[in-house]
C-alpha positions as CSV (number, residue, x, y, z in Angstrom):
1,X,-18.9,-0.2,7.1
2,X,-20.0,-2.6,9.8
3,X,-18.6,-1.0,12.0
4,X,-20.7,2.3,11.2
5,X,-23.8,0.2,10.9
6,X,-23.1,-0.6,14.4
7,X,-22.9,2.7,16.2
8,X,-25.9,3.4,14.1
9,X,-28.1,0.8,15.4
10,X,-26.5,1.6,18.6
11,X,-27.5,5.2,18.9
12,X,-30.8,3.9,17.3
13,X,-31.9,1.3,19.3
14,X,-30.5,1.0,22.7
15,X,-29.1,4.7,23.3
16,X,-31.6,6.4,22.3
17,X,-32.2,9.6,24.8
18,X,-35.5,11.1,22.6
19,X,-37.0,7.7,23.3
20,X,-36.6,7.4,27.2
21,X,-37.5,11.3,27.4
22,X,-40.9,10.4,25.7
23,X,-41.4,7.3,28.2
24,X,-40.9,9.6,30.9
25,X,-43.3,12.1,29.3
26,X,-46.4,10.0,27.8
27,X,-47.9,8.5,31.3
28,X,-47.4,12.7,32.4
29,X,-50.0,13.6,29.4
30,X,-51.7,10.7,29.8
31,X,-53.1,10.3,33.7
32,X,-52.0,13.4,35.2
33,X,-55.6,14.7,35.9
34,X,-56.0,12.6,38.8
35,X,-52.9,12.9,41.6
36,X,-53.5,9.2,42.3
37,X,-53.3,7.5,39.0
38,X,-50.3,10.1,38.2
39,X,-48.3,9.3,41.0
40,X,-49.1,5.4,40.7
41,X,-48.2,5.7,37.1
42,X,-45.3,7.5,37.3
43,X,-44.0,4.8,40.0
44,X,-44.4,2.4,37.4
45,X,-42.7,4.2,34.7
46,X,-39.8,5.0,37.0
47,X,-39.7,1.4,37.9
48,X,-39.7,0.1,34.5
49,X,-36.4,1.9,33.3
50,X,-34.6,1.4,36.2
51,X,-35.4,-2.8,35.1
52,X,-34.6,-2.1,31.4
């Protein structure tokens, strides 16, 4: 049982591919009118989960 618990929290928690996909997409919806701020904030983003 602990075990499953643990591939659970796993898949939940650290693995989680949905997650990093949204990451990768909210700074998109959220600056991408202006080339500058989308381009500094994806720099940032990009920099961010290469650190994590």
């Amino acid at each position: 049982m602990s075990e499953l618990t643990a591939i659970f929290l796993s898949m939940a928690i650290i693995n989680n591919f949905i997650l990093a996909r949204f990451l990768g997409l909210c700074p998109f919806f959220g600056v991408s009118k202006k080339l500058g701020n989308a381009i500094s904030m994806g720099f940032a983003v990009t920099l961010v989960m290469l650190i994590a």
